[in-house]
C-alpha positions in Angstrom: 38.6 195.2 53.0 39.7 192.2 54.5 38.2 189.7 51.7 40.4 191.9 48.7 43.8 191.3 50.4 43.7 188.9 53.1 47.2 187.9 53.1 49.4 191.0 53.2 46.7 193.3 53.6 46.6 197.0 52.3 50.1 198.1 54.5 50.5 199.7 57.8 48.8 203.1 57.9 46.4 202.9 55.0 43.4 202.7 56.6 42.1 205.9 56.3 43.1 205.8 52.5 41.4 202.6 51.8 38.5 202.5 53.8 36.1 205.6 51.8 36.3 203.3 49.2 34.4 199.9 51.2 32.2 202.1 53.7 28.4 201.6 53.2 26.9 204.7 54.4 28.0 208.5 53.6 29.7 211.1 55.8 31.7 214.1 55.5 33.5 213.0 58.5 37.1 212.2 58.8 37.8 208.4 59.8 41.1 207.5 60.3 40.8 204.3 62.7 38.7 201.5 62.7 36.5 200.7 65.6 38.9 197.8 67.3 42.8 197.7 66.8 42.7 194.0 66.2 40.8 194.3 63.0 42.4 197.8 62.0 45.6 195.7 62.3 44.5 193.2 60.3 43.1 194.4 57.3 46.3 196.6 57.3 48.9 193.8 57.8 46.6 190.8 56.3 47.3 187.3 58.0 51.0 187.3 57.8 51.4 190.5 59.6 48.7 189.6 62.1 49.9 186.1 62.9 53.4 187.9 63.6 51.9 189.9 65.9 49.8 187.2 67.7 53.0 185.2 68.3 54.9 188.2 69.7 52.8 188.5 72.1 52.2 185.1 73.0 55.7 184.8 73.2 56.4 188.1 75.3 53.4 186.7 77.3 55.0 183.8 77.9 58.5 184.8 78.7 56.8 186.9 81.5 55.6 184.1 83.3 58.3 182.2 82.7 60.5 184.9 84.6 57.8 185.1 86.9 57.9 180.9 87.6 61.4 181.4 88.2 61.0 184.0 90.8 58.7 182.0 93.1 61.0 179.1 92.8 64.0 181.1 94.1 62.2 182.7 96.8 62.3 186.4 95.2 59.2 187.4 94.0 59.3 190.7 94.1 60.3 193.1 91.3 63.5 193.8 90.3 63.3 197.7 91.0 60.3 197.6 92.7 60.8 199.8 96.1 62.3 203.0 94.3 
């Protein structure tokens, strides 16, 4: 699925549509989800979509322990609300 579209992908929430048509074995079952997010996401999105994604969280990822770095440097380490 992947190979036919790698670049913007099929679009977010066609998976289930799509997918009867590449499967290589037959069911009467319902599948509306790949086996792993990552690739779900992927073939949906393509590389564009999924490089966004990557460098959101990379980005929220590192934010977080940037914050985090701070904390220990001004002697609060502790969450914001974390006692209530």
């Amino acid at each position: 699925m992947f190979s036919h579209r790698p670049v913007w992908g099929w679009g977010l929430g066609t998976f289930p549509t799509v997918y009867p048509g590449y499967r290589s074995f037959y069911t009467n079952l319902f599948i509306n989800e790949a086996h792993n997010d990552y690739a779900q996401l992927l073939v949906e999105t393509g590389l564009l979509g999924f490089g966004l994604t990557l460098w959101f969280l990379v980005s929220l990822y590192r934010h977080k322990l940037h914050l985090r770095n701070h904390r220990v440097e001004l002697g609060t380490d502790a969450e914001p609300l974390q006692n209530q």
